[in-house]
N, C-alpha and C positions, 0 to 999 in steps of 0.2 A: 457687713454691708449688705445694705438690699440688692439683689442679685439683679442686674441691670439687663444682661442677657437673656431674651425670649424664650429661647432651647432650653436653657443650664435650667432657668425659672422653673418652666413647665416640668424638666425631668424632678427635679427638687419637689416640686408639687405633687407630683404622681405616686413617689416613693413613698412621700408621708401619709397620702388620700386612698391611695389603690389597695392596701391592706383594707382598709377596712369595708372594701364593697366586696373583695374576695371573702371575706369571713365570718361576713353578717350580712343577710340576705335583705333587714329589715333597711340598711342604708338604702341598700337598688331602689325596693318599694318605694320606700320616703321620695328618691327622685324619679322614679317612675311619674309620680303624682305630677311632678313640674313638666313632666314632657319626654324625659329621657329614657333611652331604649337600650334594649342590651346591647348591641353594638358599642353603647359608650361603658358598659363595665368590662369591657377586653381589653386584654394587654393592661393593668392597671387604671387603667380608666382613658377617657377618650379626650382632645385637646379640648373639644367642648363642653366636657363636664368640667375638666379641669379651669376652664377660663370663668363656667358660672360659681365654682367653687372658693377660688384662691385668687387672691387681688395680688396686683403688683407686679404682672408680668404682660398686661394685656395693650398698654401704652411706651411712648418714648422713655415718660420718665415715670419710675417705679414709686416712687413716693407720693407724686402725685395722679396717680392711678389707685392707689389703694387710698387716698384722702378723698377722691371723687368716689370711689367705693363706700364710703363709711356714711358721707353725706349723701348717697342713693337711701341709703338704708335709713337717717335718720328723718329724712324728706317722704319716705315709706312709712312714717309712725311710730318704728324704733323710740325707745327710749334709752338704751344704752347697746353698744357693739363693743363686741371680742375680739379681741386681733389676738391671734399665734404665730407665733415667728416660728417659720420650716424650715431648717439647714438641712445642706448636703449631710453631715455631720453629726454622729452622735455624741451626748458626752461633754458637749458643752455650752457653758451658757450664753445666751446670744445677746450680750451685752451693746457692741454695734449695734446690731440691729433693733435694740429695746431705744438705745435713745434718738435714731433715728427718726422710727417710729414718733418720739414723744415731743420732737417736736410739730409735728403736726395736727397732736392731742389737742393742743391747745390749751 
């Protein structure tokens, strides 16, 4: 299930996000470019990186925050958006959360 919890979200989000700004300098850069400072690559990453990065924790309801998320992007000129499902949890496959997801796919 979409993690409905603000915290739980965010911490969930940082675990899977925050490697990779620790490990590859070239991620910082890339959002250096949109405005972000190092301050937001400490501690795993900062609440504001993490809220431009990862849909679904930033409103009431998680499903329709990440469906306003997708329709940002393709009202931006997108022609197709990725969604990956981030569990607390390694190891399994996020079956929940895919068909959640799909119905909002349309």
């Amino acid at each position: 299930m979409v993690e409905p919890d603000r915290a739980k979200a965010r911490d969930i989000a940082r675990t899977n996000v925050g490697p990779y700004f620790a490990i590859a300098r070239h991620h910082q850069n890339n959002m250096r470019r949109f405005g972000f400072a190092e301050a937001d690559f400490a501690n795993g990453a900062s609440d504001r990186l993490i809220d431009a990065l990862v849909a679904g924790h930033t409103g009431r309801d998680p499903l329709e925050a990440i469906e306003k998320r997708v329709a940002e992007h393709l009202e931006a000129g997108a022609d197709h958006v990725c969604l990956q499902v981030l569990t607390a949890g390694s190891g399994r496959i996020p079956l929940p959360e895919w068909r959640q997801l799909a119905a909002i796919a349309g």
